[in-house]
C-alpha positions in Angstrom: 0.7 -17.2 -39.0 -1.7 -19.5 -36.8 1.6 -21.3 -35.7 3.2 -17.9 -33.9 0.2 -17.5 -32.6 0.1 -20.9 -30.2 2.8 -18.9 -29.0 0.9 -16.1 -27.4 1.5 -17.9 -24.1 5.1 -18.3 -24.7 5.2 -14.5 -24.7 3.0 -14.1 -21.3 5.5 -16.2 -19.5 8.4 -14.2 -20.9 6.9 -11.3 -19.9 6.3 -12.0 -16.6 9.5 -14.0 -16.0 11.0 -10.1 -17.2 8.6 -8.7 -14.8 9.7 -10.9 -12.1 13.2 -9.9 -12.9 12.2 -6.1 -12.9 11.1 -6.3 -9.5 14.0 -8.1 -8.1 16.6 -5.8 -9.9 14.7 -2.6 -8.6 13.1 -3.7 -5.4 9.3 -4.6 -5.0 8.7 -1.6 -3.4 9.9 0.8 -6.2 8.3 -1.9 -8.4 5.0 -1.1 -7.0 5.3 2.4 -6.8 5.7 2.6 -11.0 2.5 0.5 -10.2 0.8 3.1 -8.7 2.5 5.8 -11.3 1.2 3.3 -14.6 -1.8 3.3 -13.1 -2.7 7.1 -12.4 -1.2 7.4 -16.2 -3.8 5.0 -17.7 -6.6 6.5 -15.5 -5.8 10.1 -16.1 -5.8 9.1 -20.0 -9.3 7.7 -19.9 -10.9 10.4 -18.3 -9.8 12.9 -20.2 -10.2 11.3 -23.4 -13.8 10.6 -22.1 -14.0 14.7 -21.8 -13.0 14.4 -25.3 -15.1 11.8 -26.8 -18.3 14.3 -28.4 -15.4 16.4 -30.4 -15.8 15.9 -33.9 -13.2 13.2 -35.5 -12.4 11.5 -31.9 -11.0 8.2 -32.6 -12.5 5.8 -30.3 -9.6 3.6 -30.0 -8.1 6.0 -28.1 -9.8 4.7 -25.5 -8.8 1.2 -26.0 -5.1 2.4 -26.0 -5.5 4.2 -23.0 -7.0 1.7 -21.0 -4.2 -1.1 -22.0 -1.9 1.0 -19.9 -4.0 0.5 -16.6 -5.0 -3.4 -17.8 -2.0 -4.6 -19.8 0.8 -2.5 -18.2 -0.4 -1.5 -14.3 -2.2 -4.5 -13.9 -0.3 -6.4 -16.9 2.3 -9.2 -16.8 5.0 -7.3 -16.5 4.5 -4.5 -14.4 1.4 -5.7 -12.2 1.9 -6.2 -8.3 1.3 -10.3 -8.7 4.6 -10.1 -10.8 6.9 -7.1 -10.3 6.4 -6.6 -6.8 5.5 -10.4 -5.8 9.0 -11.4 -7.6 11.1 -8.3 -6.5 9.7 -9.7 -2.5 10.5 -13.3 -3.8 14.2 -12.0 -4.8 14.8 -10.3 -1.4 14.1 -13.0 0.6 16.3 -15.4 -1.7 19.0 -12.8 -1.4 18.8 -12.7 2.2 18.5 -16.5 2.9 22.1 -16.7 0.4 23.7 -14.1 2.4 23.9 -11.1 -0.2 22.2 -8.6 1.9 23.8 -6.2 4.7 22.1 -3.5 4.8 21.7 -3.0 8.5 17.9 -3.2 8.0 16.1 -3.6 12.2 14.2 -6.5 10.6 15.1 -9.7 8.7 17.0 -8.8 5.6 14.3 -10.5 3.7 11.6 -7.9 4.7 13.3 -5.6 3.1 11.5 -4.6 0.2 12.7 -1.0 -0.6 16.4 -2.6 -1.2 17.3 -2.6 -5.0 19.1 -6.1 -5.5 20.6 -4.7 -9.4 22.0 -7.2 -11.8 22.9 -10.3 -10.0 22.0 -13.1 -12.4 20.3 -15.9 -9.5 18.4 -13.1 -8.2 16.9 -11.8 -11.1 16.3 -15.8 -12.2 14.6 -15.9 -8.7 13.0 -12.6 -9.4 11.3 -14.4 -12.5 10.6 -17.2 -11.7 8.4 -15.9 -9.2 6.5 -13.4 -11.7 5.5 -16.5 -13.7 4.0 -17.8 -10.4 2.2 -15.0 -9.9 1.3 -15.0 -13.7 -0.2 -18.3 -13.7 -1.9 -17.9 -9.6 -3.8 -15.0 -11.4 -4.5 -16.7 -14.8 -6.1 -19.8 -12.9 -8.1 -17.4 -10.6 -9.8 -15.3 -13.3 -10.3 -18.8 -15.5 -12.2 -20.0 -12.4 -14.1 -16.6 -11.4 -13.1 -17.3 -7.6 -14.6 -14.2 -5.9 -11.7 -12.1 -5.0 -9.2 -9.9 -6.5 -7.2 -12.2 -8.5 -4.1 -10.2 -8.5 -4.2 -9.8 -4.2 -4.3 -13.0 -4.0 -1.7 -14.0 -6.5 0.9 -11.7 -4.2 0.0 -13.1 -0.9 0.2 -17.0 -2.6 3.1 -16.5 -4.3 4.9 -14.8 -0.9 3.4 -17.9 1.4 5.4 -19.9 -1.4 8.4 -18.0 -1.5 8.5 -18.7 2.3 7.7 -22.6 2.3 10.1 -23.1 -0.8 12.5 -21.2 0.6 12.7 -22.9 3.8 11.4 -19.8 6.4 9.1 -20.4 8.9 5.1 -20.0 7.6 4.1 -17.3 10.2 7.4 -17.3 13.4 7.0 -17.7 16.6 3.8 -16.5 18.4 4.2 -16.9 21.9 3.2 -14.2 23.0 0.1 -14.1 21.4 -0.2 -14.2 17.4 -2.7 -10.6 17.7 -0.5 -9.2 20.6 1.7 -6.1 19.4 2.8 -5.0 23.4 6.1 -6.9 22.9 6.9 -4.4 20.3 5.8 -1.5 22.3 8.1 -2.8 25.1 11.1 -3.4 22.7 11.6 -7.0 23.7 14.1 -8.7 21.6 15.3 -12.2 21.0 18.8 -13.4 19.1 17.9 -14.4 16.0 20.1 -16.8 14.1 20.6 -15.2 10.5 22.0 -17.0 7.4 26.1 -15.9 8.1 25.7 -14.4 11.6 23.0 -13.9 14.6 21.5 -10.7 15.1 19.5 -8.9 18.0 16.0 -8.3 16.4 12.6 -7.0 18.2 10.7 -10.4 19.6 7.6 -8.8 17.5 8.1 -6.8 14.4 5.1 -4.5 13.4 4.9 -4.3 9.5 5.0 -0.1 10.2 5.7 1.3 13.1 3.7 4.0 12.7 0.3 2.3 11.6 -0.5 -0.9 13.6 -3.1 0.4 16.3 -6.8 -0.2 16.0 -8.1 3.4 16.6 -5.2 4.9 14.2 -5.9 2.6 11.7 -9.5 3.1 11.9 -9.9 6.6 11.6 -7.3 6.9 8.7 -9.4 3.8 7.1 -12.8 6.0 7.4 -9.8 9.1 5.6 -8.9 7.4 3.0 -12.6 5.6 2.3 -13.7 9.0 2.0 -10.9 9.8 -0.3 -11.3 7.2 -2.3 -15.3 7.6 -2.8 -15.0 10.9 -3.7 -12.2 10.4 -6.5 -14.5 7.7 -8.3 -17.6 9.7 -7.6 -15.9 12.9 -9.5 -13.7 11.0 -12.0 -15.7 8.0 -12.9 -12.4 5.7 -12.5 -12.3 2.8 -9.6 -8.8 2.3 -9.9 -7.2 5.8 -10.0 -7.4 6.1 -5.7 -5.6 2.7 -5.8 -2.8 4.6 -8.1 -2.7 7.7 -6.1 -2.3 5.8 -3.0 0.1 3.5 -4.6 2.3 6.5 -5.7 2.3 8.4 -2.5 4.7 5.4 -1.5 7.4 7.2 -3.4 7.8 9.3 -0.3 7.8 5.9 2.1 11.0 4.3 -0.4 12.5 8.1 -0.3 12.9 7.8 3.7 10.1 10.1 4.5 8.7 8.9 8.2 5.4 8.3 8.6 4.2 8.1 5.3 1.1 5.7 5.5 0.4 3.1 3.2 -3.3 3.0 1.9 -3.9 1.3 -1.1 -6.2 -1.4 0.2 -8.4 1.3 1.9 -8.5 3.1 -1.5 -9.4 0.1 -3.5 -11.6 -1.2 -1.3 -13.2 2.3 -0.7 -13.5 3.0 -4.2 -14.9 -0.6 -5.2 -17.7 -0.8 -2.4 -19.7 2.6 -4.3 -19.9 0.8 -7.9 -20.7 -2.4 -6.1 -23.5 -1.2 -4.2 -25.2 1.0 -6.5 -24.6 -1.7 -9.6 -22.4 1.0 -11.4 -25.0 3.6 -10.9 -23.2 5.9 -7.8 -23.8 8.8 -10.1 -27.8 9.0 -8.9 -27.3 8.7 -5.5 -25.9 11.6 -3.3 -22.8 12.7 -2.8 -23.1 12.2 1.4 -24.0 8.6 1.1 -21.4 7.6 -1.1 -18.8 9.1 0.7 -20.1 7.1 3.9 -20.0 3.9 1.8 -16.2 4.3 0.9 -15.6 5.6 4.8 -17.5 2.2 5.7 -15.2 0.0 3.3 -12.4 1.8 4.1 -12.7 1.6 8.1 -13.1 -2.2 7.0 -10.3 -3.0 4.9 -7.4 -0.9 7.3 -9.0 -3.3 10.2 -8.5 -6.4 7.4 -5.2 -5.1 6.9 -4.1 -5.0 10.4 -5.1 -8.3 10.9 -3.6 -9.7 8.2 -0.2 -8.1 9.2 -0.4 -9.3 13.1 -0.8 -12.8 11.9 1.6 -13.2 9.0 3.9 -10.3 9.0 5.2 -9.6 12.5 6.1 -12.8 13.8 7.6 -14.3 10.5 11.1 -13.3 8.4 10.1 -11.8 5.3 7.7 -10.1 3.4 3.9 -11.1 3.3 2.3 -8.0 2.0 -1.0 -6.8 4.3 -2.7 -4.4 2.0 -2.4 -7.6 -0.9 -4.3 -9.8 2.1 -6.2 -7.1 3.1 -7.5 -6.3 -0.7 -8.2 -10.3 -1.0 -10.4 -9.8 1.8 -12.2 -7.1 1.3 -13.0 -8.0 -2.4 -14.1 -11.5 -1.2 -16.6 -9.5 1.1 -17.8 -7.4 -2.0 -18.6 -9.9 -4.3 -19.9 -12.3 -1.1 -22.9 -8.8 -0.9 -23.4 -9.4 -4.8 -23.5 -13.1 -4.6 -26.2 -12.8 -1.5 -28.1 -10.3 -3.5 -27.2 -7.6 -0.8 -25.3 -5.9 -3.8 -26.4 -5.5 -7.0 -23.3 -6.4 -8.3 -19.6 -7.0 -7.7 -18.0 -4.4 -10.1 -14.6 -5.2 -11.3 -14.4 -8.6 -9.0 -14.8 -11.5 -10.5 -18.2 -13.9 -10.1 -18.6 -17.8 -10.2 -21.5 -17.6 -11.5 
């Protein structure tokens, strides 16, 4: 059987050229959101076989089973963010640039991430061809140990390429200041010259409406921080604020307004506690862990903001901010481990 198994990589780039394909045929955005669903799944499952673990006849693999469906199906090559949702963003903006979307969406047709693209064979192709990108951007960044989140960075890459490869402008137009948002707030527009027609479209375009100023961001940052502390601090699990978060967005793709998007704070909230107490949250207080995550949390929503006013608002299609966001706050994370500041990194991968 050695021969079938040189294979095993055969069957990774299958799965994520399906994943890719996934994405495209459902959206990214519902992609991500069976993210975030996969992902409470897998987390709930550990913790409560953990409760379960001292019962007489337990079968430890249960825990291995359970966490292959946050590792190998949340964060696997299928269903993880840096395949599903990287290809189903890929696959909108190949859509849009061939003329197949009218959905009357304010923006770009290629920001359009919630749009499901169903069965069209070159947009699933695109879809999957994309997920193997982000397959092998993450594959090469764990085999290297580069100091971030490897599957962050593997969606922001593979959207940069989708954009460059594609032939759309690397960030837009930024004349009136790549930071400054006041041409939204005063609706100023420009005609924009689409792939079959031209289209009125605001001169900046916010990645939400409802969640791009500092001092909003900010205080739902220090929110979510807190959130997210608390949930790891209770539960033991790092990832399961991500999957909350991640699975409120159900209400975004649903229409709801004003849903906000958090995942980056939660991660990034979550993450800092294990970091800075080397695993060990459980023997410090409650109160100082929960200012930790508010501190990490206030950190990354600033991280994301910034990320979204330089290569979201100004540019054509989707670039995600909490992915950039997530890159940079994990790169700030391990950066405290690496300079001794932390005891260790957690979850985020080392150099050395």
């Amino acid at each position: 059987m050695a021969e079938f198994a040189d294979l095993w990589w055969l069957g990774m780039l299958l799965a994520a050229f399906a994943g890719g394909a996934f994405g495209a045929a459902i959206g990214a955005l519902p992609a991500f959101i069976f993210t975030g669903f996969l992902v409470m799944l897998g987390e709930g499952a550990k913790i409560l076989i953990g409760d379960l673990s001292g019962i007489a006849g337990f079968d430890p693999a249960l825990f291995e089973q359970s966490s292959a469906i946050t590792g190998q199906l949340g964060f696997g090559p299928v269903f993880g963010p840096h395949i599903s949702f990287a290809g189903g963003a890929a696959a909108s903006a190949y859509a849009a640039k061939k003329g197949y979307m009218n959905t009357g969406f304010p923006y770009h047709e290629a920001k359009n991430i919630a749009f499901a693209q169903g069965p069209k064979p070159d947009v699933l192709v695109a879809g999957g061809l994309f997920g193997i990108l982000g397959y092998w951007i993450t594959s090469i960044s764990v085999t290297l140990g580069l100091p971030w989140d490897p599957i962050a960075i593997a969606v922001v890459l593979s959207a940069l390429a989708h954009r460059l490869f594609l032939g759309y402008p690397l960030i837009g137009k930024t004349d009136k200041g790549i930071l400054n948002m006041d041409p939204f707030v005063k609706e100023e527009e420009r005609i924009a010259k689409a792939e079959k027609d031209t289209k009125i479209r605001l001169l900046v375009e916010p990645w939400l409406g409802h969640q791009y100023k500092w001092a909003d961001i900010s205080i739902l940052g220090v929110v979510v921080g807190i959130l997210a502390a608390f949930t790891t601090y209770e539960t033991g699990s790092v990832f399961l604020p991500f999957g909350i978060s991640a699975a409120t967005l159900l209400f975004l793709n649903l229409g709801v307004e004003r849903i906000p998007v958090t995942h980056h704070m939660s991660l990034i909230g979550s993450t800092s506690i294990v970091a800075a107490t080397g695993g060990a949250y459980m023997g410090y207080s409650l109160g100082l862990m929960l200012l930790t995550g508010a501190l990490f949390g206030f950190i990354a929503a600033l991280f994301g903001e910034l990320f979204q006013r330089v290569f979201y608002a100004h540019g054509d299609t989707h670039v995600d901010p909490p992915a950039g966001a997530i890159v940079m706050g994990t790169l700030l994370i391990a950066a405290l481990a690496m300079f001794g500041i932390f005891p260790d990194a957690a979850w985020i991968p080392l150099p050395f």
